[in-house]
N, C-alpha and C positions, 0 to 999 in steps of 0.2 A: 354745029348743033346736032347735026344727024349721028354724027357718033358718040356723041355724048347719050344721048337718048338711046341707043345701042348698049354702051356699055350697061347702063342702068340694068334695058332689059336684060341684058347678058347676068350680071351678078344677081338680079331679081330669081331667073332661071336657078342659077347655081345654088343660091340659097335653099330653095325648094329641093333640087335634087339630094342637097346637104342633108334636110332634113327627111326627104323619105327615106334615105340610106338607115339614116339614125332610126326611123321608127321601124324601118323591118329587122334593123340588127337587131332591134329591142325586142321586136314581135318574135323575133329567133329565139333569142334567149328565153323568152317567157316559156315556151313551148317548148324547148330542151329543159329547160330546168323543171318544168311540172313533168313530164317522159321520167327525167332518174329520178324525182322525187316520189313519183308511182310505181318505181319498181324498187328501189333500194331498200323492202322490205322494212322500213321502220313507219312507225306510226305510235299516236299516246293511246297510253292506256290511263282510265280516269278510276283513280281506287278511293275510298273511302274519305281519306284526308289526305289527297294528294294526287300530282300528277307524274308519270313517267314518259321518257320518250320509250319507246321499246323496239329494239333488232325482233323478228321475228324468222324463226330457224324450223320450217316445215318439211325439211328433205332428211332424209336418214344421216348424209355426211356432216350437213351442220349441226344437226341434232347431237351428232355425236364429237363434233367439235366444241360447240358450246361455246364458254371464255376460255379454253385453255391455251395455254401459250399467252395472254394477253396481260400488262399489266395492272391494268387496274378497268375499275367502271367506274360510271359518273354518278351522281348523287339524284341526279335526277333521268337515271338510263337504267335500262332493265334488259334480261334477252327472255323473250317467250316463245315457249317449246310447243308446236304445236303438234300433240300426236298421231300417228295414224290411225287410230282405236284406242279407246277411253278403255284404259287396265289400271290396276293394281301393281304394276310390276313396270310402269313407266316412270322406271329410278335417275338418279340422276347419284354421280362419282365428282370426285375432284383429282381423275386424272390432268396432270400437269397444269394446276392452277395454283396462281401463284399471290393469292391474296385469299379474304376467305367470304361468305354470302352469307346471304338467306335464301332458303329453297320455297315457294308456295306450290303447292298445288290445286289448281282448278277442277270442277266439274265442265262439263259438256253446258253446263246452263251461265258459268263464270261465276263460280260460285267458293269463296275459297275451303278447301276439308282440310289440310293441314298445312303448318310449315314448318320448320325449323332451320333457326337462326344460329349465328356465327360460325357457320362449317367450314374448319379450319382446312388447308392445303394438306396436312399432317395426316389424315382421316383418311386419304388413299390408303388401301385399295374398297376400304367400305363401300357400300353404297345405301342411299337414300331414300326412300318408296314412302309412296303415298298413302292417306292409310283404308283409302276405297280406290275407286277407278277412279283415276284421273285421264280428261283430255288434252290439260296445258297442265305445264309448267313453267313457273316464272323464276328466274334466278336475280336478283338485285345487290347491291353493298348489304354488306355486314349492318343489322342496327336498323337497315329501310323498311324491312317488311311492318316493323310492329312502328313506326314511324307513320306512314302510309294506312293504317289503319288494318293489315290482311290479316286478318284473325278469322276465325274458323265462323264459316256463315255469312260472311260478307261477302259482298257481287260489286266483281270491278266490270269496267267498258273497255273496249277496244275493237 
């Protein structure tokens, strides 16, 4: 009887160990996974009639990387340019891109002043300018900007 009542405790034991193992692996993962999901620079942005996930590109190299080299975006994915100073002259190019966009441009308050849609890959080496001082830029699919509602005057979130 004495060892029967042993094992019991014993597996009793085990089970418990089982289960705190499981709940720190869990508590790990909770806490890595909110870590990269705070720094992997995406977050939504909420526009007029509509929602995007958005890459956010605030350093000179990404800025100047953009989508290029990539093949496509997603329907509901966007990348926003966030400038160093609100200009006129914060353009955007379709070097090496390989599908074609909509370009918005933002104020400092998120307010859209212009866009223009379907800029084909073909259009290099042109470039694209806002047509005041912008301090974002938002690049989306072909078709999303007037989908989404960003027409001139409109104020998205993010």
């Amino acid at each position: 009887m004495y060892n029967e009542c042993m094992g019991n405790v014993e597996g009793h034991k085990n089970r418990k160990l089982v289960i705190g193992v499981v709940l720190i692996a869990f508590g790990l993962y909770a806490v890595i996974s909110g870590i990269v999901n705070a720094t992997d620079n995406v977050q939504p942005l909420v526009a007029p009639s509509g929602t995007l996930r958005i890459e956010i590109v605030d350093d000179p190299e990404s800025r100047r990387l953009g989508l290029s080299g990539r093949d496509e975006i997603g329907d509901h994915e966007g990348m926003l340019f966030v400038f160093d100073e609100p200009s006129a002259q914060n353009c955007f190019w379709m070097k090496d891109m390989r599908f074609s966009i909509d370009m918005v441009w933002l104020d400092s308050e998120k307010r859209v002043l212009n866009s223009i849609s379907d800029v084909s890959p073909d259009t290099y080496p042109d470039s694209f300018c806002p047509v005041s001082e912008a301090k974002y830029g938002l690049e989306v699919g072909s078709g999303r900007a007037q989908e989404l509602g960003l027409s001139d005057g409109e104020t998205v979130r993010f």
